[in-house]
N, C-alpha and C positions, 0 to 999 in steps of 0.2 A: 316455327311458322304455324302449324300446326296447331297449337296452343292460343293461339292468337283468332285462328278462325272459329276455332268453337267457343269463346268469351264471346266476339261476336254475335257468334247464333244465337247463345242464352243470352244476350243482352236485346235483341231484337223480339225475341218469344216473353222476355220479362215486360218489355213496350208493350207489343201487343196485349199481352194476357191481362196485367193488369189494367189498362185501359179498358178490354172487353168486361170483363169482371166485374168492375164499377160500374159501367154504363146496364149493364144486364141485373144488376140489385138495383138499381133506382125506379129502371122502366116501370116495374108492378107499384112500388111505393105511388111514382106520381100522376100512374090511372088511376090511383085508389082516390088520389088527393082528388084527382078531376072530376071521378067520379065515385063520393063516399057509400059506400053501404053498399056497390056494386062488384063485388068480386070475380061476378063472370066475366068482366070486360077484358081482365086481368086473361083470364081462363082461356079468352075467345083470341086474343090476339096473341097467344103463344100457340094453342093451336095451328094457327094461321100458319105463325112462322114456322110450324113444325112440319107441317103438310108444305107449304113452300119449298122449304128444305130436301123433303124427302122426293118430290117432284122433279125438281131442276139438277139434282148430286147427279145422276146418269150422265146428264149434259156436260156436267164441269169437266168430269172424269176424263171423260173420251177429248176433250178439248183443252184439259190440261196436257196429254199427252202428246197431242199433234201440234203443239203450241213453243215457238221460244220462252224459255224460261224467263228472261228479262218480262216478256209478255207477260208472263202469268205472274208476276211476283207485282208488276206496273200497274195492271187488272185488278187484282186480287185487293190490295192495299186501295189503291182509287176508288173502286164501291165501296170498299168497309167507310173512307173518308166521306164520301158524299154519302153515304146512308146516314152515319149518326148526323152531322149536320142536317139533312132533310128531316130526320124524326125528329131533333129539337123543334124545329121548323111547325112540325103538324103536332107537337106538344103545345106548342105556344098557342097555335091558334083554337085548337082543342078547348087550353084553358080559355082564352078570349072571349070563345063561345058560350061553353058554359055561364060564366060568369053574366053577360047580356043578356041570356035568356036561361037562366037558374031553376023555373017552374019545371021545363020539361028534361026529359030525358031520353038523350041520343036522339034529338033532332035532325034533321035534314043536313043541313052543313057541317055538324057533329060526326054522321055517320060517313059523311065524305072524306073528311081530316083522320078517322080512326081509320077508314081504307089506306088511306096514306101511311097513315104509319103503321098500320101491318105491312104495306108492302115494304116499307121504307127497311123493319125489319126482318125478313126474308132476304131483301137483297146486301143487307148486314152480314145475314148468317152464313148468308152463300159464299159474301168476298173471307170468311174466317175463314171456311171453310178450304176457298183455296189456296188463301195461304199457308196453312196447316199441311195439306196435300204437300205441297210446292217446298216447306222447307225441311218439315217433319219428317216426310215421306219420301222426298226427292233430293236437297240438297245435301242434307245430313248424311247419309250414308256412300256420298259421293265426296264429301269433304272430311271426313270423319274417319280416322283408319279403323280398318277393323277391329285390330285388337282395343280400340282405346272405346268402340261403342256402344259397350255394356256402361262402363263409368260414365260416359259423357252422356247415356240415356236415365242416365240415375241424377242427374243435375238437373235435365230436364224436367221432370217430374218431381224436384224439388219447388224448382220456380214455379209450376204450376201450382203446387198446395201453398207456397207462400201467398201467392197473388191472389189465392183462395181463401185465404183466413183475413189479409192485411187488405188489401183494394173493398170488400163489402165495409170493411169497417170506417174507413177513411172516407167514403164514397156517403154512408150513412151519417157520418159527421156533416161532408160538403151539405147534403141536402134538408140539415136541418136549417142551411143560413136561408129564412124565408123572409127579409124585408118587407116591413108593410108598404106594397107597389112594387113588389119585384119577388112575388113568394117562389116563381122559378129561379130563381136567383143561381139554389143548389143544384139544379138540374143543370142549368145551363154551365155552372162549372165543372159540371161531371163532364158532361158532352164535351167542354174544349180540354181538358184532361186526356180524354178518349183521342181528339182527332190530332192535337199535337202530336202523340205518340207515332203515331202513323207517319210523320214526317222523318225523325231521325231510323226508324225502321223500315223504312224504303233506302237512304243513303245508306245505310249494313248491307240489308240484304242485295241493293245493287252493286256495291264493291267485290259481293263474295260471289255473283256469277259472273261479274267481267275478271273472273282469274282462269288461268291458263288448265285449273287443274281437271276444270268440267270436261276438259275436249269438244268435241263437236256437238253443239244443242242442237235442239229437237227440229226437224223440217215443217214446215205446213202443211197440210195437205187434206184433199174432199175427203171427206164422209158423207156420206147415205143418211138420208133420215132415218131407216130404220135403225142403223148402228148409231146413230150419233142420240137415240132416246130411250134405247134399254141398251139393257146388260145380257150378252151371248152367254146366257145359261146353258146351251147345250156342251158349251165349252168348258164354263166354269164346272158344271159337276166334275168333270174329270181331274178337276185340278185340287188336288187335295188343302190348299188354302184355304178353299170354301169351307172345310170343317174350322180351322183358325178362326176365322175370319165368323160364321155363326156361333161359334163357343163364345165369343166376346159377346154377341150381340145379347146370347141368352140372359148375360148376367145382367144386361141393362132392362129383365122382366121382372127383378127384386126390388121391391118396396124399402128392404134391409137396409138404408142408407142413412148415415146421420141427417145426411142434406137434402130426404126425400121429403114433396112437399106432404104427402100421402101418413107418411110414419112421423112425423112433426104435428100433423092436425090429429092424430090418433092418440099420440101422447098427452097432446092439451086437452082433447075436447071428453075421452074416455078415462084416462089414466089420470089425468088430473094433475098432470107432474107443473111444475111451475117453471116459469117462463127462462127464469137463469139457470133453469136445471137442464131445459133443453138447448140452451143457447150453449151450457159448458160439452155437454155429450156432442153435439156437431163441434166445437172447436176440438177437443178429443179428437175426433175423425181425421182432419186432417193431420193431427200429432201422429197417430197409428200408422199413418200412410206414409209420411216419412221417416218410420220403423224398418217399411221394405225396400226404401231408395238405400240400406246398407244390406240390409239380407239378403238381396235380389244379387248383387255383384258377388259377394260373399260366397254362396252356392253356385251360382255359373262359373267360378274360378275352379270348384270341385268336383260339379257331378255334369256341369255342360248346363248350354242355353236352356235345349229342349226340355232336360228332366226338371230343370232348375225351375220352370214356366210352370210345367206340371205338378212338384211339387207345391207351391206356392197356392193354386189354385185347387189341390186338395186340400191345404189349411184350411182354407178358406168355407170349402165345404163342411170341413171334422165344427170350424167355434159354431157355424150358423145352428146344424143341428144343435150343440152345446145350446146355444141361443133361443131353439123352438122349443127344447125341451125344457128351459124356463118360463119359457113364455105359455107352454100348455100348463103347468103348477098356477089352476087361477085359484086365485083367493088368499097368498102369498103375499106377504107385503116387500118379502125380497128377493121374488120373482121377478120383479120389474130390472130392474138393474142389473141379474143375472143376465138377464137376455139383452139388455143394453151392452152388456162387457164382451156379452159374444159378438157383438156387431160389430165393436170397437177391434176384439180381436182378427175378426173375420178382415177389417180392411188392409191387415198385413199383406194376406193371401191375395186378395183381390187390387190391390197396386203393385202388387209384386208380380200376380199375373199378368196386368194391364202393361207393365212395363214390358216382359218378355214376347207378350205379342205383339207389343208394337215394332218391337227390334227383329221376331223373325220376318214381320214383314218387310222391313228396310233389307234386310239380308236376302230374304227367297223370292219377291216379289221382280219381276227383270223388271231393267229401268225403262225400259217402253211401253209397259202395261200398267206403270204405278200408279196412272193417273184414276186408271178403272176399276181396278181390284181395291183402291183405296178410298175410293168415291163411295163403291160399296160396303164397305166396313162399313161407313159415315152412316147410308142410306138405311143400311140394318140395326144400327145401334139407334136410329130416329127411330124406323118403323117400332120396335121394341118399347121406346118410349110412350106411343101415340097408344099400344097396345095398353100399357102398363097402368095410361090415365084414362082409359076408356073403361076399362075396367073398375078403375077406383071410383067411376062417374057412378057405375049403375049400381052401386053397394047400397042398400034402401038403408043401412046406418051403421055410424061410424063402429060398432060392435062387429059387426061383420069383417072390419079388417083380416080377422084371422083367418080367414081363406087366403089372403094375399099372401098374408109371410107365407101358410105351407105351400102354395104355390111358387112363391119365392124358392122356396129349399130343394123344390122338385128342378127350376130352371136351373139353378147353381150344379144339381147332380147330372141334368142331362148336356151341360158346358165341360164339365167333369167328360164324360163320355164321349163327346165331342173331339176335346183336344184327344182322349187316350187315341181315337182311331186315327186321327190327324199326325200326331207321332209316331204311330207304328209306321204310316207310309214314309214320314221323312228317315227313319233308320232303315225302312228295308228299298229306298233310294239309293241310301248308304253317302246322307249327307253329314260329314266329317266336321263341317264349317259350325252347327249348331248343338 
């Protein structure tokens, strides 16, 4: 039975994911198409949605958790479906516009239809979001036996690098079908890709909370507007999570990513590496990362969750320096590559991290407060983000990258540091389980 619930799970997460996946490679391609030679548009409405995002997570949190689960999984899935529908919707009209009035740019009814679909986006990001929370973070470790949810968090994190290399790619095929009178043609079959998905993955994930094994869901109940808009930090400091839970966020201040947009423009526009050369190093990345969906299981069976997390995420830390100190040898012609293979190596460590904390928080996290402490992760790993491109904004040129990576190596050591004080507290807990 058992067996049968987590295909399931990963079969509802493979829906989802790759549906979101495609739909999130196209978006930039066909504001580029809307609007050519304008890449801030690009720039301005993922901002948007990131600051959205980071804004409303508080909300979700606290309201996932006072919420039936049918609710939140009904919720969840329902916005995601009506957000990509409405942003096709204000794509179409977007292009319409342009097209009628070609001279200007971001006209009046222009700038109304991009409101639209940043919001339209946002409220995309938000229903991901809780359904992630909702299965990732709450069903899973409630249907999933313990001993089986190291392996069954290692398949997860497969299907996610699958739908990560295979959805852009298939997604970039749809949208080159541009019929002359129908050049949304691709878009729009991305979008109905996206919202199908959401159908058969509401019927999973409603089957697997109408089962007997959840026990009693979640009650209703008021909140306060001050609790129901931030997060009770006086509480959280004490709760040694909060170091978990900021060690992940730190790494998301590293440029060091095949798939950053930051270390991609740095490679092209400075290095001069060629276009199939960076295309092969990002598909490497995902290959690397499904190196730690076997490593990761491997050492939890020997040394335990906790050390097994922490190791992985000092690898992590050992290739990057490997990685800056090829990258400091300028004038090297196989320097560049040296420090590419450290990054490639580095994302052992760093999914192999990524999977270990996502499991101790399914484990440590009680199930009444998972909606908030994991809302936060969300909100942190955003804020981190927002930080990460602000910074790359005010770089006066693409040479200066090199402050980012050593900055990069400094956040990776203080994640490092992080988890070590986070660990000490859960042994001298004297928690057995991790």
């Amino acid at each position: 039975m058992f067996l049968a619930i987590e295909k399931r799970i990963l079969m509802s997460r493979l829906l989802t994911r790759s549906g979101d996946q495609a739909w999130d490679f196209v978006v930039p391609l066909a504001l580029l198409h809307i609007f050519p030679g304008h890449l801030q548009m690009a720039a301005l409405y993922y901002l948007i949605v990131k600051l959205g995002v980071l804004l409303m997570t508080p909300i979700l949190g606290r309201w996932v958790d006072r919420s039936a689960r049918s609710t939140v999984i009904r919720r969840g899935i329902g916005i995601q479906f009506f957000s990509v529908l409405a942003g096709f919707a204000f794509f179409y009209f977007l292009d319409k516009q342009s097209h009628n009035d070609p001279g200007v740019f971001l006209n009046g009814p222009e700038k109304i239809f991009f409101v639209g679909l940043a919001v339209a986006g946002v409220l995309a990001s938000l229903g991901s979001v809780i359904t992630e929370i909702s299965v990732g973070n709450d069903l899973t470790p409630l249907l999933v036996p313990p001993e089986r949810l190291t392996f069954f968090n290692s398949w997860l994190q497969r299907v996610d690098l699958m739908t990560e290399v295979v959805s852009p790619i298939l997604a970039g095929l749809l949208f080159l079908i541009q019929p002359s009178g129908a050049h949304l043609l691709g878009l729009f079959l991305v979008a109905v890709w996206n919202v199908i998905s959401f159908v058969p993955e509401h019927f999973i994930l409603s089957g697997l909370i109408g089962r007997d094994l959840l026990g009693n869901d979640r009650l209703q109940g008021q909140m306060s507007a001050k609790r129901l808009f931030g997060f009770d930090f006086i509480k959280l400091k004490r709760n040694p999570l909060l170091f978990l839970i900021f060690s992940n966020a730190l790494l998301w201040l590293s440029v060091l990513s095949p798939h950053g947009v930051l270390l991609t423009a740095y490679l092209k526009d400075e290095v001069n590496l060629p276009e199939f050369e960076i295309g092969l190093f990002r598909g490497l990345g995902a290959i690397f990362g499904l190196i730690s969906t076997l490593t990761f299981p491997y050492f939890v069976k020997r040394i335990g969750l906790t050390k097994a997390t922490g190791g992985h995420l000092l690898f992590q830390l050992g290739a990057l320096g490997f990685a800056i100190a090829a990258f400091a040898t300028a004038g090297s012609s196989w320097a560049i590559y040296l420090f590419l293979a450290g990054i490639l190596l580095s994302r052992i460590g760093l999914y192999g991290f990524s999977n270990g904390e996502f499991e101790l928080r399914q484990r440590l996290i009680p199930e009444f407060e998972r909606g908030e402490l994991n809302s936060l992760s969300s909100a942190m790993t955003t804020f981190a983000t927002l930080i990460l491109f602000a910074a790359g904004s005010v770089l006066p040129q693409t040479k200066d990258f090199e402050y980012l990576v050593y900055f990069s190596l400094l956040a990776v050591a203080l994640a490092n540091a992080g988890y070590g004080w986070f660990s000490q507290k859960v042994a001298a807990g004297g928690s057995v389980s991790v």
